[in-house]
C-alpha positions as CSV (number, residue, x, y, z in Angstrom):
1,X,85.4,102.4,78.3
2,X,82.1,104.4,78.0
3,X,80.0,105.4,80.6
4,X,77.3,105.2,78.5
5,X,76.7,102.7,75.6
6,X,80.1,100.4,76.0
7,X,80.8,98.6,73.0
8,X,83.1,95.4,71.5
9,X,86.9,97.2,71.1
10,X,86.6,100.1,73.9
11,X,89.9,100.3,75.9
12,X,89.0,99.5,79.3
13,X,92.7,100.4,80.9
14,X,95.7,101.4,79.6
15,X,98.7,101.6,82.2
16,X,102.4,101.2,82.4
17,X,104.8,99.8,85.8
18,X,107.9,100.3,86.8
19,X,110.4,97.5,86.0
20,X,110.4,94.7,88.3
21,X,113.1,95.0,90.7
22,X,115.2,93.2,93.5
23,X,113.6,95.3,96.3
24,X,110.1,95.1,94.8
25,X,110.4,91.1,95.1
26,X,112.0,91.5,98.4
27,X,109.2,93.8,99.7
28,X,106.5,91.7,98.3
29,X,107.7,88.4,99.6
30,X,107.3,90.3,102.8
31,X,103.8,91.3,101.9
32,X,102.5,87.8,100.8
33,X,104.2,85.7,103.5
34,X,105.5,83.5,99.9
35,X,109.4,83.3,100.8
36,X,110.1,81.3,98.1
37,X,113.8,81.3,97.4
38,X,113.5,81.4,93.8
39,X,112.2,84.7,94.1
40,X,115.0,86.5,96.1
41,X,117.9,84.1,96.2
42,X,120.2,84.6,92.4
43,X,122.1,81.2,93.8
44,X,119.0,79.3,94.5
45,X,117.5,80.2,91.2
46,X,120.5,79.3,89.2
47,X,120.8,75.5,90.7
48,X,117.5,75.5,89.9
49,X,118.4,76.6,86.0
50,X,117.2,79.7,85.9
51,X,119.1,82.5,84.9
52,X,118.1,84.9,87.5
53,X,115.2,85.3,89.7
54,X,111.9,86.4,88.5
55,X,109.2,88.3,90.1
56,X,106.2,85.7,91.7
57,X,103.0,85.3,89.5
58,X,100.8,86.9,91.8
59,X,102.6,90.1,92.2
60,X,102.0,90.8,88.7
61,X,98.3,89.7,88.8
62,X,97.9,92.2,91.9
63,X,99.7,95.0,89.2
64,X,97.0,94.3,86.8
65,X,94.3,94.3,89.0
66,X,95.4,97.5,90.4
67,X,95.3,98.8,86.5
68,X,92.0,97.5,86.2
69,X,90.8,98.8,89.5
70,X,92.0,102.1,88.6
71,X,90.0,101.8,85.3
72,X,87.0,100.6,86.6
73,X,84.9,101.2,90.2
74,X,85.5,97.9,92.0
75,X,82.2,97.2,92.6
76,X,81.3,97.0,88.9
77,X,83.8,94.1,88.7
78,X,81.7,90.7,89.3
79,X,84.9,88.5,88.3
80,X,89.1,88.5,87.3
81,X,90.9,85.3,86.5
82,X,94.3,85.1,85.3
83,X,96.2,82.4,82.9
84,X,99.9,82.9,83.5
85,X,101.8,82.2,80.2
86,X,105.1,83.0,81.2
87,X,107.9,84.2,83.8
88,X,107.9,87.6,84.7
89,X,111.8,88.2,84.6
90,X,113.5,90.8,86.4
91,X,113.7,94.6,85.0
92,X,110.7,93.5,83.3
93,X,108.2,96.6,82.8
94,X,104.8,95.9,82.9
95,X,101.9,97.4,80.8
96,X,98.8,96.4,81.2
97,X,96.0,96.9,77.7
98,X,92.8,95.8,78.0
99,X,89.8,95.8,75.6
100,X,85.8,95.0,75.6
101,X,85.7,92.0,74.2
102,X,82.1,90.7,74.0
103,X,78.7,92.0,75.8
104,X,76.4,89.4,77.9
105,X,73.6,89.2,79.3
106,X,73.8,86.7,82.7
107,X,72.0,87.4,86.0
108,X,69.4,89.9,84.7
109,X,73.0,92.1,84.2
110,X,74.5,93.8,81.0
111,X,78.4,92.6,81.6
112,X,80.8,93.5,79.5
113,X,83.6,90.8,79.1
114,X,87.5,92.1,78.7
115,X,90.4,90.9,77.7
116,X,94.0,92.3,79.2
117,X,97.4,91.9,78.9
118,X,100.9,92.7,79.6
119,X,102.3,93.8,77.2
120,X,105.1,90.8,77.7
121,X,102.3,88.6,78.0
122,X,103.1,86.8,81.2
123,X,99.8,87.1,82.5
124,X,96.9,87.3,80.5
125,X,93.7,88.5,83.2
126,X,89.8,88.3,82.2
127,X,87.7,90.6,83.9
128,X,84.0,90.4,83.9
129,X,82.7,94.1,84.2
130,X,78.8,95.6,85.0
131,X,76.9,98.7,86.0
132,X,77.4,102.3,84.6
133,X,77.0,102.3,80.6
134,X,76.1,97.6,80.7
135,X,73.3,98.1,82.5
């Protein structure tokens, strides 16, 4: 994104992940205190018909916030909501896209409104961006 004079279709982030893996899950069920079996446990997550387990929604949120955090100074962020749309599976590689997607006025602020993505579309964040080049 510009510093500058932002407009509607600047990349705001562009940034790839490593694929999901058994440890990761493992680590970050540490982490978040969430031990859900379904995360960790292959036997668990089969009687409950899945054919593996698959990485907990809000470890991929927190990837994509670390994109967009990387991409934009944390204070300029005034909001980030997420809509999961699918499982994260395991070995999958996230890449996270994101685009300005409509400028605003609210507050007395320029914001600039985004749109991002992985690329596998399991979580599809909205961050609401301000300061530097919106105002």
């Amino acid at each position: 994104m510009s510093a500058t004079s932002p407009t509607v279709g600047d990349r705001l982030v562009h940034k790839e992940f490593p694929p999901i893996t058994r440890h990761r899950l493992a680590l970050y069920c540490g982490a978040s205190g969430d031990h859900n079996p379904i995360h960790v446990d292959i036997d668990f997550a089969k009687a409950a018909g899945f054919p593996d387990v698959f990485s907990h929604g809000m470890l991929v949120m927190g990837y994509l916030g670390q994109a967009l955090t990387d991409a934009v100074a944390p204070s300029r962020i005034r909001s980030f909501s997420t809509r999961f749309a699918a499982i994260t599976q395991l070995g999958a590689k996230l890449t996270c896209e994101g685009t300005v997607t409509e400028l605003i006025e609210q507050g007395g602020e320029h914001r600039g409104v985004g749109r991002n993505c992985n690329r596998s579309k399991t979580a599809l964040p909205r961050p609401v961006l301000t300061g530097g080049g919106l105002g």
